[in-house]
N, C-alpha and C positions, 0 to 999 in steps of 0.2 A: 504494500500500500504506500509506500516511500515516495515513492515518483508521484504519485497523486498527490499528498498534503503539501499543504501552502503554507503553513505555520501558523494560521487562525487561532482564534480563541473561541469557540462557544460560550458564550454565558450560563446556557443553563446547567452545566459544569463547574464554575465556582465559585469555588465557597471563600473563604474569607480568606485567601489570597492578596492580599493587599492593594491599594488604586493602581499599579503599575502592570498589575494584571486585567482590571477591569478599563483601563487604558486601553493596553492591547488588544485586546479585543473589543472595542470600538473603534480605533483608529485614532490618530493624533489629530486628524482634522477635524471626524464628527464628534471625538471627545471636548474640544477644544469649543465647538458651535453647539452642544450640550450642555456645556457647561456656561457658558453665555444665555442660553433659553432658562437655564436653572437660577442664574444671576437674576434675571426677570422676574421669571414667575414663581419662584422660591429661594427668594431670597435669606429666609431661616434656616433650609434645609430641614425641613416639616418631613419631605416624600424623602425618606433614606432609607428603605429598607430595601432589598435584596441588593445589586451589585450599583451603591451606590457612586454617584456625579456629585463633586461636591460645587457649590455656586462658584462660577469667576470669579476673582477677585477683581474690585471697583478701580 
């Protein structure tokens, strides 16, 4: 299966792996424009529960 994998991350796989994993698997960009939607519209970090985005910073 080697030649197939891309090096992805699935989400629904981890577990509390720390942000540098739940990075990876979103991507530097859409982590990046997630975390700017999160700056918006949750700005306390209310919605953190499974593989949490934490707000941009301002």
């Amino acid at each position: 299966m080697a030649p197939y994998a891309n090096g992805g991350v699935w989400l629904n796989f981890v577990g509390d792996e720390g942000r540098d994993r739940v990075r990876a698997a979103f991507g530097e960009d859409n982590y990046a424009r997630l975390a700017r939607v999160k700056r918006e519209f949750d700005p306390g970090n209310v919605f953190r529960g499974n593989q949490n985005i934490l707000p941009a910073a301002s």
